[in-house]
VEXTITI-587614 format. One record per atom (N, C-alpha, C): residue in three letters; x, y, z negated. Coordinates in steps of 0.2 Angstrom, whole numbers, m for minus. Atoms other than C-alpha are relative to their C-alpha. Layout:
<recs>
+-----+-------+-------+-------+
: res :    xx :    yy :    zz :
+-----+-------+-------+-------+
: ala :     X :     Y :     Z :
...
+-----+-------+-------+-------+
</recs>
This chain:
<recs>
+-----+-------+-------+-------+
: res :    xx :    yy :    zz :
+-----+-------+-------+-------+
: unk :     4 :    m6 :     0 :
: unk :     0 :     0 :     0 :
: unk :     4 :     6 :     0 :
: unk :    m4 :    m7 :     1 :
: unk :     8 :    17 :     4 :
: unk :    m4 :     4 :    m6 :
: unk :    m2 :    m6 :     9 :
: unk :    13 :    29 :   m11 :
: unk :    m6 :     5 :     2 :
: unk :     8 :    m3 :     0 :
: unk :    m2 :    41 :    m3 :
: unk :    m5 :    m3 :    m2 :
: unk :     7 :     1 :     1 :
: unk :   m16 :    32 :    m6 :
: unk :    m1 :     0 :   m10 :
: unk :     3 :     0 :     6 :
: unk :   m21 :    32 :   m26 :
: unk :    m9 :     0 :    m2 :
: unk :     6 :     1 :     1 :
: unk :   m37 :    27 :   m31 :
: unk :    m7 :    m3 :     5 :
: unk :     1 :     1 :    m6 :
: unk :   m43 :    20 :   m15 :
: unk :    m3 :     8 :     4 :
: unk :     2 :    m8 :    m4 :
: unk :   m41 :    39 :    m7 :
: unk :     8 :    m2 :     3 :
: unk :    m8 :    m3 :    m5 :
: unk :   m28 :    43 :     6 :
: unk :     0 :     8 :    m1 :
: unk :     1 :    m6 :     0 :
: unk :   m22 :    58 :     1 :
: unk :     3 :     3 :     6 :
: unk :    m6 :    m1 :    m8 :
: unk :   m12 :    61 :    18 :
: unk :    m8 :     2 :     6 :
: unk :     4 :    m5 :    m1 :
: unk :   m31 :    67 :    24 :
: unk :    m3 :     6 :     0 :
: unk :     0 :    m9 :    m1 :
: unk :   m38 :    83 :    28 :
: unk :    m4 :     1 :    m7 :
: unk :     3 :    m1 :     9 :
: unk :   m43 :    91 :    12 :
: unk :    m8 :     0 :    m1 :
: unk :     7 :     0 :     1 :
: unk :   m62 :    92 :    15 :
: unk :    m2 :    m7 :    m2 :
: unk :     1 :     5 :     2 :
: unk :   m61 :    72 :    15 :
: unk :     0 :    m3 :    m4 :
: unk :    m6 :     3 :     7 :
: unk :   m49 :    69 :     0 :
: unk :    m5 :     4 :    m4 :
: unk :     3 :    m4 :     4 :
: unk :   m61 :    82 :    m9 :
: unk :    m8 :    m3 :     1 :
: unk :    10 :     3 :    m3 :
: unk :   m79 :    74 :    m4 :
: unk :     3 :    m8 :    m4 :
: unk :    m1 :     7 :     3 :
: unk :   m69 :    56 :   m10 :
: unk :     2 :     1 :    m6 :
: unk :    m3 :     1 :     5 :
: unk :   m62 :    62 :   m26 :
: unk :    m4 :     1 :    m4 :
: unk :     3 :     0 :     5 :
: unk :   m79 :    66 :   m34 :
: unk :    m3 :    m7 :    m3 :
: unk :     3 :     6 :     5 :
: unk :   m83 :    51 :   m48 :
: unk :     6 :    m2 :    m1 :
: unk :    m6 :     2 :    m1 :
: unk :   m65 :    48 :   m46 :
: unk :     5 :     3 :    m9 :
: unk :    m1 :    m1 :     7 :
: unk :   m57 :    47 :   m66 :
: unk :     6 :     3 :     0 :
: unk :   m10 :     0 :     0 :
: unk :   m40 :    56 :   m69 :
: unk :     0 :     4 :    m7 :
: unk :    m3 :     0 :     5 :
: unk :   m31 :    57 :   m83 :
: unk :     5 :     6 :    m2 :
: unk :    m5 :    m3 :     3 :
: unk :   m17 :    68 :   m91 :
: unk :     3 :    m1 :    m8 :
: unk :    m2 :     1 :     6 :
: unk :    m7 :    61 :  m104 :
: unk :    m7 :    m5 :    m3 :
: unk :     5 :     3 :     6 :
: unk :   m22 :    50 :  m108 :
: unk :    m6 :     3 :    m2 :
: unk :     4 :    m5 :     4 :
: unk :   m33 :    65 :  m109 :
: unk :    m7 :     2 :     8 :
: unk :     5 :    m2 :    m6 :
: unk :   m49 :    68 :   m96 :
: unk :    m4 :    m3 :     2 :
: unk :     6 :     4 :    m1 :
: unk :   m63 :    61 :   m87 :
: unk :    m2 :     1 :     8 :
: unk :     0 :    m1 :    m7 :
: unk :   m72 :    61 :   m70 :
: unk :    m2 :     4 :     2 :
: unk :     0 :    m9 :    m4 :
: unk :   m70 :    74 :   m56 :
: unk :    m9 :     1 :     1 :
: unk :     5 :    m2 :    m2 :
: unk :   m87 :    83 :   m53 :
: unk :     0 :     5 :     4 :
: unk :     1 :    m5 :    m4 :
: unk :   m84 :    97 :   m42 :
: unk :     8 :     2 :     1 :
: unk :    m8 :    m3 :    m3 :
: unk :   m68 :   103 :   m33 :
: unk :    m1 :     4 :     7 :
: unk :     1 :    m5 :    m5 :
: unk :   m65 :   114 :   m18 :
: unk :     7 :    m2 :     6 :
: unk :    m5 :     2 :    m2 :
: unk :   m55 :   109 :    m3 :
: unk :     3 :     6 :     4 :
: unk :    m6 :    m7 :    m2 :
: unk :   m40 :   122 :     4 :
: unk :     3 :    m5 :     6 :
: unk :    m5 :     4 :    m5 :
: unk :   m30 :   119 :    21 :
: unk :     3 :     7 :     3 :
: unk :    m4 :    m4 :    m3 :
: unk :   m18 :   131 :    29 :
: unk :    m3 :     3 :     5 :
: unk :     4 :    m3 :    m7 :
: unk :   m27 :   137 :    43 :
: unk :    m7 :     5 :    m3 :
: unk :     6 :    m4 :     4 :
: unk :   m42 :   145 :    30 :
: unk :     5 :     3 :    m4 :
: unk :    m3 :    m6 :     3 :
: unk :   m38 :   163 :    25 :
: unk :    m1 :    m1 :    m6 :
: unk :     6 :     0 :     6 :
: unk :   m47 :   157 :     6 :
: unk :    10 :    m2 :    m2 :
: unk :    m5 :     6 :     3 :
: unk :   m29 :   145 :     4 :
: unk :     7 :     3 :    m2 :
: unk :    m8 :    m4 :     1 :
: unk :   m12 :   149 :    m3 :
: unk :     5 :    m1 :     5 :
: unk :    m5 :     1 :    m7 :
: unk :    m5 :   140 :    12 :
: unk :    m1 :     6 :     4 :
: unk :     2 :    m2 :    m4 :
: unk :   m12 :   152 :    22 :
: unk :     5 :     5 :     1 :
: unk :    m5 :    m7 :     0 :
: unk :     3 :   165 :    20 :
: unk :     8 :    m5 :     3 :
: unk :    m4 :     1 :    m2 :
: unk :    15 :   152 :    24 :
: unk :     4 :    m5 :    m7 :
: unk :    m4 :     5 :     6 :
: unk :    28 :   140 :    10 :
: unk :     3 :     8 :    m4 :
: unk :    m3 :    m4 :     5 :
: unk :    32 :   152 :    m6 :
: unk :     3 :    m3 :    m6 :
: unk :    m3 :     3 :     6 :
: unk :    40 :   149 :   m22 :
: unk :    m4 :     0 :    m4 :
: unk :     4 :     2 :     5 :
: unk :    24 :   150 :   m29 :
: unk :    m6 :    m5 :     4 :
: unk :     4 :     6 :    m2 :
: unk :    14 :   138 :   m17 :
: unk :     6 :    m7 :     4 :
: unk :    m4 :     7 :    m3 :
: unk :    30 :   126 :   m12 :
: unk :    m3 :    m8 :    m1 :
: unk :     4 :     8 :     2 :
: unk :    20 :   109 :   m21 :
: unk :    m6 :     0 :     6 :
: unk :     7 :     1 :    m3 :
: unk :     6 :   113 :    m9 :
: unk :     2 :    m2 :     6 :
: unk :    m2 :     4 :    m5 :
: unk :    18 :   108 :     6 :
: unk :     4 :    m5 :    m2 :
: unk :    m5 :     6 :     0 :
: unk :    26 :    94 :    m2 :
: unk :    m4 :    m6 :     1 :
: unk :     3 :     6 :    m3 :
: unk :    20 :    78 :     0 :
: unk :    m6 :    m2 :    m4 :
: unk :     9 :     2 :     2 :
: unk :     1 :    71 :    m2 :
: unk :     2 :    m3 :    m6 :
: unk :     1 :     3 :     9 :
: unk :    m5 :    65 :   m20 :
: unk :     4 :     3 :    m4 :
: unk :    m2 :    m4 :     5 :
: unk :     6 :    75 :   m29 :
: unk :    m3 :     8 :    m2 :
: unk :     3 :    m6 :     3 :
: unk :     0 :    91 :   m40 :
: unk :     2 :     7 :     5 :
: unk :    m1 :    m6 :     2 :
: unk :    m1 :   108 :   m36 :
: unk :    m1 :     4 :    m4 :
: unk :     3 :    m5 :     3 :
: unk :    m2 :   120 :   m50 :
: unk :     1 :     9 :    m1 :
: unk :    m1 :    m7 :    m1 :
: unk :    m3 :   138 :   m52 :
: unk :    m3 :     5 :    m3 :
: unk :     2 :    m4 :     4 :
: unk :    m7 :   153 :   m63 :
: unk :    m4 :     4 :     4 :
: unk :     5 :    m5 :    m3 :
: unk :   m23 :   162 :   m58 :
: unk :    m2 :     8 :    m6 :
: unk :     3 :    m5 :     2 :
: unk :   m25 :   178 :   m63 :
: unk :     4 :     3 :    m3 :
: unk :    m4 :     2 :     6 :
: unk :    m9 :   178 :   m75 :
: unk :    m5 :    m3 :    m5 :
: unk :     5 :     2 :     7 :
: unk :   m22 :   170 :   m87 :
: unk :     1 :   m10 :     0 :
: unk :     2 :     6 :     0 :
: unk :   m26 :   153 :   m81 :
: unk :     3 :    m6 :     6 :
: unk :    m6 :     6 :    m2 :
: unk :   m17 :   135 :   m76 :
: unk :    m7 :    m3 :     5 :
: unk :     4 :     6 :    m6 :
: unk :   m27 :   127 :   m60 :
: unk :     5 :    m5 :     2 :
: unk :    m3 :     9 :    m2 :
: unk :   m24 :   108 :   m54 :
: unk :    m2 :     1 :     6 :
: unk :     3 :     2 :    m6 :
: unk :   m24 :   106 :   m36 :
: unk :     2 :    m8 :     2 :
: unk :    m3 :     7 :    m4 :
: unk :   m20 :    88 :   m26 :
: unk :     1 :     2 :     5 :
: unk :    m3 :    m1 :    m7 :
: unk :   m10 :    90 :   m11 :
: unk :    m3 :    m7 :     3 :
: unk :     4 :     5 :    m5 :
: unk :   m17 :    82 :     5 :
: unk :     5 :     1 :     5 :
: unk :    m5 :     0 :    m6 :
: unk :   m10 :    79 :    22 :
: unk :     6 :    m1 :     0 :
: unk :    m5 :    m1 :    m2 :
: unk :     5 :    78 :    28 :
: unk :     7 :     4 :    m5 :
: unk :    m8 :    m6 :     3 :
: unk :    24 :    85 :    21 :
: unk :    m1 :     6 :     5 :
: unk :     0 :    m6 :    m4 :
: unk :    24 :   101 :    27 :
: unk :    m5 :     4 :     4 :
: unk :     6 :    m5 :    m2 :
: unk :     6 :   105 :    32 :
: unk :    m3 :     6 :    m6 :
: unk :     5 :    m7 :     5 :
: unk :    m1 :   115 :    17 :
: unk :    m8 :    m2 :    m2 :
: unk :     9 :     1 :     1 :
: unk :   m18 :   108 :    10 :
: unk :     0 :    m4 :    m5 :
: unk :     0 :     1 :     9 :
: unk :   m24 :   105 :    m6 :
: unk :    m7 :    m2 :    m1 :
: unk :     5 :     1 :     1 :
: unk :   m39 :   102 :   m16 :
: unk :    m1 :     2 :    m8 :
: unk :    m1 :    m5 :     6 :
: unk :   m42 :   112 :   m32 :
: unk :    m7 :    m4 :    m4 :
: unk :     5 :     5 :     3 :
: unk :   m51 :   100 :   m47 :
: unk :    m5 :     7 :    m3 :
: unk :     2 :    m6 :     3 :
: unk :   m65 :   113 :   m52 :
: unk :     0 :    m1 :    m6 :
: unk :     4 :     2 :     5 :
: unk :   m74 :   101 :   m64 :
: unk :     1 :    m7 :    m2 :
: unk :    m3 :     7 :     2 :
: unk :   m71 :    85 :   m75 :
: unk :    m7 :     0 :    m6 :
: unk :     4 :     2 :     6 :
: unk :   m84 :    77 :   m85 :
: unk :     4 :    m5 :    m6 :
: unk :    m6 :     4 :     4 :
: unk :   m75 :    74 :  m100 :
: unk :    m2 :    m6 :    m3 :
: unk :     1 :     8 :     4 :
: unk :   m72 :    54 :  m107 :
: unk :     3 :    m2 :    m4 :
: unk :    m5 :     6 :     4 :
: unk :   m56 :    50 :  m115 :
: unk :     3 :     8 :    m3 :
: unk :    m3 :    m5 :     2 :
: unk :   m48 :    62 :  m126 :
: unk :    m4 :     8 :    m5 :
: unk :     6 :    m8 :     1 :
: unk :   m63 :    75 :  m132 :
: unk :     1 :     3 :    m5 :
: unk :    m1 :    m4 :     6 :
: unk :   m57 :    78 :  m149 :
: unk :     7 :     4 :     1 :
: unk :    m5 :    m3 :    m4 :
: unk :   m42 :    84 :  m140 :
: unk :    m1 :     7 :     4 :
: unk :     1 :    m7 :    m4 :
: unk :   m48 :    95 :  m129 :
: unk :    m3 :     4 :    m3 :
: unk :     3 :    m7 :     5 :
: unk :   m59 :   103 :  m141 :
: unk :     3 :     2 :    m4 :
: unk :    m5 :     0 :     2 :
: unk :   m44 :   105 :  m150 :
: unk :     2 :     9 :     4 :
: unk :    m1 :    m3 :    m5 :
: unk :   m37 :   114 :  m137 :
: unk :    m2 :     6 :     4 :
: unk :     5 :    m2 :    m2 :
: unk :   m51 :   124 :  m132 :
: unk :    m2 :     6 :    m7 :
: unk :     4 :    m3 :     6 :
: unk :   m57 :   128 :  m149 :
: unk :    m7 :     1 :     1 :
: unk :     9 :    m1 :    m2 :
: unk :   m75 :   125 :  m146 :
: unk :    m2 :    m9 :    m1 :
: unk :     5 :     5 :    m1 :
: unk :   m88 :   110 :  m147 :
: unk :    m3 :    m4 :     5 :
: unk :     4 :     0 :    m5 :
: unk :   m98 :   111 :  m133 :
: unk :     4 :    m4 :     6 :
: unk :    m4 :     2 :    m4 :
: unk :   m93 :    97 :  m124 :
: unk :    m1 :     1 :     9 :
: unk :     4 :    m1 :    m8 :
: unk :  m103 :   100 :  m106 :
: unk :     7 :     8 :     1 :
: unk :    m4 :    m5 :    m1 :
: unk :   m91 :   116 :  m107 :
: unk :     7 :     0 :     0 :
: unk :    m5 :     2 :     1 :
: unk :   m75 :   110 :  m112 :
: unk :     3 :     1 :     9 :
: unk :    m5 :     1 :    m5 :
: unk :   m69 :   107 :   m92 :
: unk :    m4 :     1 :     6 :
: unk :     3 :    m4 :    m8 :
: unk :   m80 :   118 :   m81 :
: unk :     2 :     5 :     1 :
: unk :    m2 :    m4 :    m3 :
: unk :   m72 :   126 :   m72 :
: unk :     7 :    m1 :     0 :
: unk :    m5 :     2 :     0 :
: unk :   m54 :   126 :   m67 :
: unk :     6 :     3 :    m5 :
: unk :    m3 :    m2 :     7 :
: unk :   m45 :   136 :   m80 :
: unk :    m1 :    m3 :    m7 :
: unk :     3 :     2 :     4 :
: unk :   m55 :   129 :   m93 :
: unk :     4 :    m9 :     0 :
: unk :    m3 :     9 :     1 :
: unk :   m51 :   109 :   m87 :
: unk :     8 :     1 :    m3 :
: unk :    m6 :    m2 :     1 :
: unk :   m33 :   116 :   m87 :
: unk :     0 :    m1 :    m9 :
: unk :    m3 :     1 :     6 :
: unk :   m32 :   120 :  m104 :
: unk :    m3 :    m3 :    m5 :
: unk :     1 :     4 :     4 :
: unk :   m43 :   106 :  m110 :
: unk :     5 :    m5 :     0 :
: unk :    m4 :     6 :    m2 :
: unk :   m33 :    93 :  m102 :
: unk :     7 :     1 :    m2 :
: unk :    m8 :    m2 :     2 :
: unk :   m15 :   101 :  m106 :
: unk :     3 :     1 :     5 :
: unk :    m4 :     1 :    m9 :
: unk :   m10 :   104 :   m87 :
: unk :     3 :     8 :    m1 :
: unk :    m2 :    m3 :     0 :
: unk :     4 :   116 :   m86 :
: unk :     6 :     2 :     4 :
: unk :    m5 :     0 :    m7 :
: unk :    16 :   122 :   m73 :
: unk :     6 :    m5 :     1 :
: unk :    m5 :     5 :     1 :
: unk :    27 :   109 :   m80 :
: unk :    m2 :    m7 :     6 :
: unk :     4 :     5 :    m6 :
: unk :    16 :    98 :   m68 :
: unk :     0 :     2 :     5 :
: unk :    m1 :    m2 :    m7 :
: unk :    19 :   106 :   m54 :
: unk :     5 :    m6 :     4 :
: unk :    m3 :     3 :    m7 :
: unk :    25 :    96 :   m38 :
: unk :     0 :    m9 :    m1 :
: unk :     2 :     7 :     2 :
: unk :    22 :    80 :   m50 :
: unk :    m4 :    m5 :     3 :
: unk :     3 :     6 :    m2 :
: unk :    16 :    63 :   m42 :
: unk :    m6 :    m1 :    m3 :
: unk :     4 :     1 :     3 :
: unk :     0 :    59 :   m45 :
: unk :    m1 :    m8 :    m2 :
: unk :     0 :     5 :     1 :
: unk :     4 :    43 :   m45 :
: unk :     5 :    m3 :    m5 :
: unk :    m3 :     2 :     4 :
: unk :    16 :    42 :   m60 :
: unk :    m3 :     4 :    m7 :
: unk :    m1 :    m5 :     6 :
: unk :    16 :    49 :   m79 :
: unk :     0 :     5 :     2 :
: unk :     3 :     4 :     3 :
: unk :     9 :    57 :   m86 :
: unk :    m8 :     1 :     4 :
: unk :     3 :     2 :    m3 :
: unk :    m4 :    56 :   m73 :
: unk :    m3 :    m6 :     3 :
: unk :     3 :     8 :    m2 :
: unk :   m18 :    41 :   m70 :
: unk :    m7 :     5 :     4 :
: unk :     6 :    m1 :    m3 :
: unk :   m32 :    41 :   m57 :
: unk :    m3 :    m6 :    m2 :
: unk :     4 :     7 :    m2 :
: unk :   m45 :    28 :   m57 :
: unk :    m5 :     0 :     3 :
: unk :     5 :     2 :    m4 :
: unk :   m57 :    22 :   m45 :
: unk :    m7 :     2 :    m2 :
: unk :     7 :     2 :     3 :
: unk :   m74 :    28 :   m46 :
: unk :    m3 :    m7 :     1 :
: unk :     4 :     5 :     2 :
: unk :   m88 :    15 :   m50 :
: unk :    m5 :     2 :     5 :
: unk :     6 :    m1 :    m5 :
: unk :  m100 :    14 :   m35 :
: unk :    m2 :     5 :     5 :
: unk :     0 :    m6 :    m4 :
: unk :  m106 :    27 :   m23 :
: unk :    m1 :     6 :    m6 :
: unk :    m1 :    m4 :     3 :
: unk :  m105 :    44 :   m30 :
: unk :    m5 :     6 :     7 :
: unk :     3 :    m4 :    m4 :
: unk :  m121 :    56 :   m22 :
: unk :     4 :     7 :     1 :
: unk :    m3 :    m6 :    m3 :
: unk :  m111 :    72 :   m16 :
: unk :    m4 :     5 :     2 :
: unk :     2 :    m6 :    m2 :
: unk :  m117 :    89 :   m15 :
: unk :     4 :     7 :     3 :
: unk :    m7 :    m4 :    m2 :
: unk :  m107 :   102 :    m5 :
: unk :    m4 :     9 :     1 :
: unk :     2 :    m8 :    m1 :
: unk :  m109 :   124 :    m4 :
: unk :     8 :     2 :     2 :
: unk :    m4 :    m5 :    m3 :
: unk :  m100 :   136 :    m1 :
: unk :     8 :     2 :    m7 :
: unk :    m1 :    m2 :     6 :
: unk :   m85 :   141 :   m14 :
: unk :     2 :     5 :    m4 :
: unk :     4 :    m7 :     4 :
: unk :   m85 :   150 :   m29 :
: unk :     9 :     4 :     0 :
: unk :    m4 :    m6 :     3 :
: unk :   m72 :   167 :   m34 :
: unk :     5 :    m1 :     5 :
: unk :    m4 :    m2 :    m5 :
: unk :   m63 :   170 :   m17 :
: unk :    m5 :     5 :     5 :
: unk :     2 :    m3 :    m4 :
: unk :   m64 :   184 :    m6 :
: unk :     1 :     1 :    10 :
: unk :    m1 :     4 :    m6 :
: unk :   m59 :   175 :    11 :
: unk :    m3 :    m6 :     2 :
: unk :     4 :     5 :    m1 :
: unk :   m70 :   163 :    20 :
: unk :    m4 :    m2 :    m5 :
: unk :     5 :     2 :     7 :
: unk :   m83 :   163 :     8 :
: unk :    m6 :    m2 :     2 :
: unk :     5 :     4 :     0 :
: unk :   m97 :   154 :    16 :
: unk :     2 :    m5 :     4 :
: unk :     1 :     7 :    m3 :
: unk :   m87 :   139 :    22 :
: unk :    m1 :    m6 :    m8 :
: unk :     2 :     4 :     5 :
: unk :   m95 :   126 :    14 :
: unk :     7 :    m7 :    m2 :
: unk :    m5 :     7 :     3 :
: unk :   m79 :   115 :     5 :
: unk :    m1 :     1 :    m6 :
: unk :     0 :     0 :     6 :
: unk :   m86 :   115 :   m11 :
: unk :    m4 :    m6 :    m2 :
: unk :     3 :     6 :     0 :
: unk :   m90 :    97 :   m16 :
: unk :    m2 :    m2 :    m6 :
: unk :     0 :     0 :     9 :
: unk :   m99 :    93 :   m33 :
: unk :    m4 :    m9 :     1 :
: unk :     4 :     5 :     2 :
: unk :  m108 :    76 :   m41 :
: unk :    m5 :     2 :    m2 :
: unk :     6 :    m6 :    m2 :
: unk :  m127 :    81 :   m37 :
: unk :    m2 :    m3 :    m8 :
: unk :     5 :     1 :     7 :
: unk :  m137 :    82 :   m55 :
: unk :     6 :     4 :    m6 :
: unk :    m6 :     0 :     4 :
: unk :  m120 :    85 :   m63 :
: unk :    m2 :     7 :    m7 :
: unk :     0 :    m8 :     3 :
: unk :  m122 :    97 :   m79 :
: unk :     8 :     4 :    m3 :
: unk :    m8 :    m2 :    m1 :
: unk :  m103 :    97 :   m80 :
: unk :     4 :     3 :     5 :
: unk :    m4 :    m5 :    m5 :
: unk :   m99 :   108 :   m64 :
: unk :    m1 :     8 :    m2 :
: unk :    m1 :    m4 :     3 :
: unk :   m95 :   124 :   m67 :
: unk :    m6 :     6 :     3 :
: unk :     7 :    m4 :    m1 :
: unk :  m110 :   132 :   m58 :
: unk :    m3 :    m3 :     5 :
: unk :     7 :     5 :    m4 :
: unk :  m126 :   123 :   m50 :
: unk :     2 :     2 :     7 :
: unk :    m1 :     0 :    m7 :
: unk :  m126 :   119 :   m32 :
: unk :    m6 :     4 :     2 :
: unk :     7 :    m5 :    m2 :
: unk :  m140 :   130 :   m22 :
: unk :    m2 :    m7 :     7 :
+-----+-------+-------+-------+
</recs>
């Protein structure tokens, strides 16, 4: 089995695909986290993506090679987790928005400082500093320590819009959530 595929995904596909397949899909940090419910997919060719300016020192993981993280500080504030797709050297990602947490809860409310589990990991800053993801996971394998994926369980209904808090390409639809979900960071329309 090649080193791209994890969790029966090929990350080495275009990011719309990899982000449509990774909802139900369990991933871990250190032990800590639960299954994806919404994500957003990025590719170089769409104004929305950090590829879109070209390889930087602060989007370099995003043209490294598939399955592996990108992370990156939004806003100066807050730690986003992306998964690289495609190919070495194209640029395309897939940014976890939402995790419905499993394993770890008294950790991440820890963390967090709060109770509210449905809140704990909506939204992508929020997962971040439930989960512990910190730029030290930048360019990281997803397929080793301290990163675990697991196979969802069954089909997984998928609902897809537009996505949230950018100011380029804002009504392509690559925003992919798990339909019913109260764990996504804001309801599908």
């Amino acid at each position: 089995m090649s080193s791209h595929i994890l969790a029966g995904i090929d990350f080495s596909a275009p990011a719309q695909q990899v982000a449509r397949r990774l909802i139900g899909v369990t991933v871990l940090v250190n032990g800590v986290g639960g299954r994806i419910v919404e994500v957003e997919a990025y590719d170089r060719e769409d104004p929305a993506s950090h590829a879109f300016v070209g390889k930087t020192a602060r989007n370099f993981a995003m043209f490294g090679p598939p399955a592996h993280a990108y992370v990156y500080l939004s806003h100066g504030i807050h730690w986003c987790m992306n998964f690289v797709c495609r190919e070495e050297g194209h640029g395309a990602g897939v940014l976890i928005r939402a995790v419905e947490p499993l394993l770890g809860i008294e950790q991440m409310q820890a963390r967090r400082g709060m109770e509210d589990v449905r809140l704990l990991c909506s939204g992508p800053g929020r997962l971040a500093q439930a989960m512990g993801v910190t730029r030290e996971l930048n360019a990281m394998s997803l397929g080793a320590a301290p990163f675990e994926l697991l196979p969802r369980k069954g089909r997984a209904q998928v609902v897809v819009g537009p996505r949230i808090g950018i100011s380029k390409a804002v009504d392509v639809p690559w925003r992919f959530g798990l339909a019913g979900s109260p764990f996504v960071s804001r309801p599908f329309r």
